[in-house]
C-alpha positions in Angstrom: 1.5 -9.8 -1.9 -1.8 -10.9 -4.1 -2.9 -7.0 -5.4 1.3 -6.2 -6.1 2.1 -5.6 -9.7 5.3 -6.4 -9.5 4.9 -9.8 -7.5 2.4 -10.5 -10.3 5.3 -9.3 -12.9 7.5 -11.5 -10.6 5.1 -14.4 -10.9 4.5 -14.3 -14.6 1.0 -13.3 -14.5 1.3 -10.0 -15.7 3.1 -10.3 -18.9 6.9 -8.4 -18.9 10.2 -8.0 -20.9 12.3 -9.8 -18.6 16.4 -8.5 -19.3 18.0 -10.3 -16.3 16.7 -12.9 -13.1 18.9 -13.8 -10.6 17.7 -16.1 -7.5 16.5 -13.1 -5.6 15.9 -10.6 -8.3 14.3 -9.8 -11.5 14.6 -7.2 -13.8 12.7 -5.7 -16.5 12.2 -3.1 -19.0 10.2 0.0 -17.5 6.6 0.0 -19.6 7.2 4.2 -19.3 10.7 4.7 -20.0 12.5 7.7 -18.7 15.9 6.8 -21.3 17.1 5.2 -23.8 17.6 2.2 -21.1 14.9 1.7 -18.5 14.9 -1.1 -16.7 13.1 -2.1 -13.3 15.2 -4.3 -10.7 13.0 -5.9 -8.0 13.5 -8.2 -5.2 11.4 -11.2 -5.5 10.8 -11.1 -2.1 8.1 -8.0 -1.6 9.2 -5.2 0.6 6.9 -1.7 0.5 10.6 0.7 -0.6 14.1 0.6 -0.3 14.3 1.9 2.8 11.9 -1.3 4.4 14.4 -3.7 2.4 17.6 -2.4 4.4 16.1 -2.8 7.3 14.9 -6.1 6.6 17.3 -7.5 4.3 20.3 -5.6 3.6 22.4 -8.5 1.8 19.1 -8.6 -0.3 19.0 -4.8 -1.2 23.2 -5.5 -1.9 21.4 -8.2 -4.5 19.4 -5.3 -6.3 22.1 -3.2 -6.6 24.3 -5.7 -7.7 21.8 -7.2 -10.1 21.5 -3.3 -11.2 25.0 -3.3 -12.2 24.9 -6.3 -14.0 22.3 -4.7 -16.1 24.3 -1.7 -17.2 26.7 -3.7 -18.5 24.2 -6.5 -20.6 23.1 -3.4 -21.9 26.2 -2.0 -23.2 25.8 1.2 -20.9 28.0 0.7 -17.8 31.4 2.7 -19.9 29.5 5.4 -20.9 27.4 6.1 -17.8 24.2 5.3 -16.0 21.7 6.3 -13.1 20.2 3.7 -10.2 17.4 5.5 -8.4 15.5 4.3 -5.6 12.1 6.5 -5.4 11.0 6.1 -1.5 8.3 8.5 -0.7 4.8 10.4 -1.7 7.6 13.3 -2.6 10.0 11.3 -5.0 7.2 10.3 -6.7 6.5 6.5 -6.3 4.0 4.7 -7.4 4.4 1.3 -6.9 4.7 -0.4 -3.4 7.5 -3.2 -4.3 10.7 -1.9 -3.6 12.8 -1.3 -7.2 15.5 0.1 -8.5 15.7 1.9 -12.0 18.3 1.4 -14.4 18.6 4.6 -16.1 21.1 5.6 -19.2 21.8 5.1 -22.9 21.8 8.9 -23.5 22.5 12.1 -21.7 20.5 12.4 -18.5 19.6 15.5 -16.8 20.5 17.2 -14.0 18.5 15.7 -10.4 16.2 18.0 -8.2 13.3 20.1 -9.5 11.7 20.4 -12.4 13.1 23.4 -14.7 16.3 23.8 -12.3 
């Protein structure tokens, strides 16, 4: 898609701390993290969420999560713990349209649901 960040991420033309690439995926440190380790996984194929990838592609979302795992553990954190979160939805607060997968832990993460619970 020509107006996607990520595809442009994907593509090169928007400059990006690359951490792992795979033939279907790429992944990338979050430019906002959320902990200690924040990295993006995308599909290099654009799809709006994760929920328009399974339908489309499920052995490609299997890629993702995959390529997720293999992150944890280049970045020393898949022993001590980690969080992959798909955000799919106005509610669960995504912003981007590319389907992606975070990468979340190098610390102590909080407890999921709503703010101050």
């Amino acid at each position: 898609m020509s107006d996607c960040l990520f595809c442009k991420i994907i593509a090169g033309e928007i400059p990006s701390e690359k951490v792992h690439e795979t033939s279907t995926t790429f992944a990338f440190r979050d430019i906002n993290p959320q902990s200690n380790v924040h990295v993006l996984v995308v599909p290099k194929a654009h799809h709006e969420d994760a929920a328009a990838l399974a339908a489309a592609d499920p052995r490609l979302l299997a890629d993702v999560i995959t390529a997720g795992a293999a992150v944890a553990k280049q970045e020393g954190i898949d022993e001590s713990g980690y969080r992959l979160v798909f955000n799919t939805g106005e509610h669960a607060g995504r912003t981007v349209f590319h389907a992606h997968l975070h990468v979340l832990g190098g610390e102590q993460l909080g407890l999921f649901g709503r703010p101050g619970s």
